[in-house]
C-alpha positions in Angstrom: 8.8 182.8 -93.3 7.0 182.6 -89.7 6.1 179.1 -88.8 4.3 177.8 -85.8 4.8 175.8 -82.7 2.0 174.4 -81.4 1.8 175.5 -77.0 0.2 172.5 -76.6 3.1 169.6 -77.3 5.5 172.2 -78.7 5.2 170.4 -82.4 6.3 172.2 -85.8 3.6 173.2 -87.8 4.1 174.8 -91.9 2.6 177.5 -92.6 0.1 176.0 -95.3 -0.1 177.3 -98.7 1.9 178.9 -101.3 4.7 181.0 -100.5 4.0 184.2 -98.6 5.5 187.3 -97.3 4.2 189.2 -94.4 4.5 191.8 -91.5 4.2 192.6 -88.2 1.3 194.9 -87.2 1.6 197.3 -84.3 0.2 195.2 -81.8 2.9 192.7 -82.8 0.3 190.2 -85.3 1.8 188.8 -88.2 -0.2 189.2 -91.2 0.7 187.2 -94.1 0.7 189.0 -97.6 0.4 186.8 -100.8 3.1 187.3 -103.8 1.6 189.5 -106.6 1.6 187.0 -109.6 4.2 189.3 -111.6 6.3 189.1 -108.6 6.2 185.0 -108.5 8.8 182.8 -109.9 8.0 179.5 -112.0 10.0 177.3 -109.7 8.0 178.0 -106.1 11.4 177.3 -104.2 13.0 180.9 -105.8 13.6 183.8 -104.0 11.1 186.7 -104.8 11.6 190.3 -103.7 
């Protein structure tokens, strides 16, 4: 999980939303990738593959 710190004051912001997955693209983005529902657990706080 990628969250972000804000350049401004250097606060922590969550990443909003359910759980996600997600990769870097070549020019070093990262894209976030939601959870297939087959793949996502009842209790949110499980670990998915």
């Amino acid at each position: 999980m990628i969250d972000v710190i804000d350049h401004d004051h250097f606060g922590y912001d969550a990443q909003a939303g359910d759980a996600m997955r997600g990769a870097f693209d070549w020019e070093m983005y990262y894209k976030r990738i939601p959870i297939p529902p087959e793949l996502q657990q009842a209790d949110p706080s499980e670990p998915f593959r």
